[in-house]
Backbone as CSV, one residue per row, in Angstrom:
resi,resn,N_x,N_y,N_z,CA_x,CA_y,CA_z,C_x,C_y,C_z
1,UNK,24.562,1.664,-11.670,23.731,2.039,-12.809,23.544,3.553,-12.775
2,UNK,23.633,4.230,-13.861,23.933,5.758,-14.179,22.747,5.612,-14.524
3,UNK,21.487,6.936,-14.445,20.042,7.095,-15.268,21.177,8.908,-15.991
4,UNK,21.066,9.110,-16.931,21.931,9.803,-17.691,21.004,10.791,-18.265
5,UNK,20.392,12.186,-17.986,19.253,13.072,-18.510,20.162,13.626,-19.685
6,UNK,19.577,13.533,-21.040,19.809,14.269,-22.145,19.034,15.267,-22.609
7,UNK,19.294,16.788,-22.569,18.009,17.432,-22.972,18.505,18.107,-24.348
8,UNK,17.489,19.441,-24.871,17.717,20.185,-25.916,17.931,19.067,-26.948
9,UNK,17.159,18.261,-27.448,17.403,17.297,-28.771,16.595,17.820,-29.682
10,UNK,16.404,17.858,-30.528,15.674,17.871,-31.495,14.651,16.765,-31.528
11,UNK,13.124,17.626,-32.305,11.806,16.343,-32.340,12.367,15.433,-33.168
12,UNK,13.057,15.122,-33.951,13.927,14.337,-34.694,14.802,13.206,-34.569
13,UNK,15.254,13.562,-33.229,16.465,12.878,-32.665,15.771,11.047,-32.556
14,UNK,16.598,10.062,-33.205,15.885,8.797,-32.753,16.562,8.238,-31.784
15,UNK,16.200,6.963,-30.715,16.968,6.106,-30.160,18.352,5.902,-30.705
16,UNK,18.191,5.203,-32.049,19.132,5.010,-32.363,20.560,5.712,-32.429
17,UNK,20.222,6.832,-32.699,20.777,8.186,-32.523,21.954,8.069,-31.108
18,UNK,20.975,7.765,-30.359,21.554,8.466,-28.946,22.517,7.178,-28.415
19,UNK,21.906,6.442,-29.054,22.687,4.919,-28.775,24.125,5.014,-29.608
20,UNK,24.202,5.481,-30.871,25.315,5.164,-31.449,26.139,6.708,-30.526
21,UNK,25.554,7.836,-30.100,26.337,8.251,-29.780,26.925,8.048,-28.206
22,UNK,26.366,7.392,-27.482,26.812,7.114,-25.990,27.438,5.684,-26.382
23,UNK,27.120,4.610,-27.254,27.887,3.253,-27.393,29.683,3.200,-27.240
24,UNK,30.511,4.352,-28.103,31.544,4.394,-28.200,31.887,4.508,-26.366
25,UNK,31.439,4.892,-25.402,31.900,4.998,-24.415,31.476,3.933,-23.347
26,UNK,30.700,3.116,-23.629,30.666,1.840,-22.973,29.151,1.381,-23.195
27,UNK,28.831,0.440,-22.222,27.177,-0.280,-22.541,26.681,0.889,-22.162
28,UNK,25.310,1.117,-23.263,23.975,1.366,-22.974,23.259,0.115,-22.973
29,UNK,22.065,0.464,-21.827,21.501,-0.956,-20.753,19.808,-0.171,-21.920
30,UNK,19.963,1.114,-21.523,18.283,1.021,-22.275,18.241,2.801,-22.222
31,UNK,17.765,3.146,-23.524,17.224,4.425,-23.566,15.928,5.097,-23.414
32,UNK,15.336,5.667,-23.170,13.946,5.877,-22.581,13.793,7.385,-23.177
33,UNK,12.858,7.474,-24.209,12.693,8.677,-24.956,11.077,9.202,-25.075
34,UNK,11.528,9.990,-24.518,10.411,10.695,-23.302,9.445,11.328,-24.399
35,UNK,7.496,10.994,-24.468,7.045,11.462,-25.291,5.803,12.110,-24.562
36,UNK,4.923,12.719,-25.220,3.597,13.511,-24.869,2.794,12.859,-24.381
37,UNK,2.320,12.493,-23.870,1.124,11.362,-22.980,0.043,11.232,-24.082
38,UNK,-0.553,12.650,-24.655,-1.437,12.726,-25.310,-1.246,12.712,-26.269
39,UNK,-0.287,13.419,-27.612,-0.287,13.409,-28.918,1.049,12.266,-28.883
40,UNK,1.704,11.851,-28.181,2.767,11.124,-28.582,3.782,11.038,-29.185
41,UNK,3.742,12.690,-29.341,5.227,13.507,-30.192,6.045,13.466,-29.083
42,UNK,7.712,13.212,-29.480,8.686,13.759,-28.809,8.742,15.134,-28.045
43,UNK,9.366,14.417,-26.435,9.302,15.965,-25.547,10.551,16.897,-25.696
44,UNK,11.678,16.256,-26.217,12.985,16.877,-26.433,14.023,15.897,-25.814
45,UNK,13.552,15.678,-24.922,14.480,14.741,-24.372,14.632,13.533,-23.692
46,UNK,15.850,12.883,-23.124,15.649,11.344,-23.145,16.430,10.953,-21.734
47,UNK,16.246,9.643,-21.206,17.123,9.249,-20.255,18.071,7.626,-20.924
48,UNK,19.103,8.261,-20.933,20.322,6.874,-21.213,20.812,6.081,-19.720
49,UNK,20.380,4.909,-19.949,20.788,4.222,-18.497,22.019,3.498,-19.167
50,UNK,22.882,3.483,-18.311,24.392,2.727,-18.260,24.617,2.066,-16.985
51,UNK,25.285,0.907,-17.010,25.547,-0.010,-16.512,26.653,0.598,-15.470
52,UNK,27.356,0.703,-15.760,28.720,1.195,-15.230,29.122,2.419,-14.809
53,UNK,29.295,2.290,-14.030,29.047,4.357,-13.764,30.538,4.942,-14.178
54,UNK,31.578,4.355,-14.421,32.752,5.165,-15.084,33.053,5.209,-16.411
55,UNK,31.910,4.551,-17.024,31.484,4.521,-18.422,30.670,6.041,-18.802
56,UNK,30.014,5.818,-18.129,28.830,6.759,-17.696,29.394,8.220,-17.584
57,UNK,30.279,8.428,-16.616,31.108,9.324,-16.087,31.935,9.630,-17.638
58,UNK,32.559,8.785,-18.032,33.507,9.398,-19.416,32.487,10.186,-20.837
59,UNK,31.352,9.171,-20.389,30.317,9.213,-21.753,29.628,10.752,-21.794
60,UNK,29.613,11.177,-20.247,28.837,12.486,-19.869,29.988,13.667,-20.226
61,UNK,30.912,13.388,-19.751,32.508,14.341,-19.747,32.780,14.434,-21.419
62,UNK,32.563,13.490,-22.381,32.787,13.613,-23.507,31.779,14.645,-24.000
63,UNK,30.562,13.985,-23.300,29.374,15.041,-24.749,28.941,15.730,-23.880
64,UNK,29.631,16.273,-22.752,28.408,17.102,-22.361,28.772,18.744,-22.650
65,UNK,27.985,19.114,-23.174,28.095,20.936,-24.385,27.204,21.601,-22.955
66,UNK,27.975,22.790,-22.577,27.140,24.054,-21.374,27.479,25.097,-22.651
């Protein structure tokens, strides 16, 4: 199991979002989109858990922008 840190998103960005874009590269198990404790706005960013770690591995190598 891969825990997968996504940062720099936009307050905008939904689950769904992040799901259709990590899906093409294998299962997403569960996304976890990290919010303010107190106001409950989006923090920027999220954790994608994957099942498979060479899923995981291709899914990161595809999108990952430095």
């Amino acid at each position: 199991m891969k825990n997968i840190y996504v940062g720099n998103l936009s307050f905008a960005t939904t689950e769904e979002a992040i799901r259709s874009l990590f899906t093409p590269y294998g299962t997403v198990e569960r996304i976890n989109m990290v919010t303010d404790r107190d106001t409950g706005q989006p923090r920027g960013f999220c954790f994608v858990e994957m099942p498979n770690d060479a899923e995981a591995a291709r899914a990161i190598a595809a999108i990952n922008v430095t």
